[in-house]
N, C-alpha and C positions, 0 to 999 in steps of 0.2 A: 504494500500500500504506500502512496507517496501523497504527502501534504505540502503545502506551499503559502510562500507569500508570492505578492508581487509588486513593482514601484518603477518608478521611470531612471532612467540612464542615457546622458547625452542624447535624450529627444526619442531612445527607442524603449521598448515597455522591455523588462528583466524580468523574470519570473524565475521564483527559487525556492527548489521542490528539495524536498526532506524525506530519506527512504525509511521506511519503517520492516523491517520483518515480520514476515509473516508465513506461517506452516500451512500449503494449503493441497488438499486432493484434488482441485480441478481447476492447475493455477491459468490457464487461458480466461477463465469465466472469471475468476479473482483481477488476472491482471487487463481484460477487457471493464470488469466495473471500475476497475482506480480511474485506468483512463477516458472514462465516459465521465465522471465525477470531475477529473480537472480540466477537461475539456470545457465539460458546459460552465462549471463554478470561476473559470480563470476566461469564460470566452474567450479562447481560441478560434481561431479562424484561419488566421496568416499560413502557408505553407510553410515558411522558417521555423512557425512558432511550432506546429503539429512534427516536422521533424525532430527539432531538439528536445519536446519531450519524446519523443521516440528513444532518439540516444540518450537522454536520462533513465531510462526504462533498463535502454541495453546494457550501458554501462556501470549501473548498479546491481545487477543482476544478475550469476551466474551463468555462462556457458550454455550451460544445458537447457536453460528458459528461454533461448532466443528464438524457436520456433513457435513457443508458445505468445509471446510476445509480440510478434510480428503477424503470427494469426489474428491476434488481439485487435492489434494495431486496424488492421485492414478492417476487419468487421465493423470496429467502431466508426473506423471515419468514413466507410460505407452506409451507415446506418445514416450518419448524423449529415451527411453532404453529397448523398447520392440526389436526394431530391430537389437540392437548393439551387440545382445547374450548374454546382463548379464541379462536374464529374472531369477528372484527365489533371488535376492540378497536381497529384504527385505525381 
């Protein structure tokens, strides 16, 4: 699970996520809701913004999560901007 703040920096928005452990059996569906959570709560939008949480995700999290992870990733940001018309932005 990751929490965050967020604040401006020389004109661009910063956003700063804090990884928390957690033990989980079905960690796609775990790390699909974190990332639907700081998505909506930090509105997200920007393609920059939705990759670097991506590699926040990556590079907090073992190896062996990165398939999970990136399943996560897609489902969510197909859920949430399939239908807004910016389909092809990543």
């Amino acid at each position: 699970m990751i929490g965050g703040a967020e604040g401006r920096r020389g004109g661009r928005r910063m956003i700063i996520l804090v990884a928390m452990g957690k033990r989980s059996y079905e960690p796609r569906r775990d790390f699909r809701e974190s990332m639907m959570q700081v998505i909506v709560a930090k509105g997200l939008e920007e393609a920059e913004e939705l990759r670097s949480l991506l590699n926040c995700y990556i590079s907090v999290n073992p190896r062996e999560q990165r398939q999970a992870i990136l399943e996560a990733f897609h489902e969510v940001c197909s859920t949430l901007f399939s239908s807004s018309g910016r389909g092809g932005w990543l």
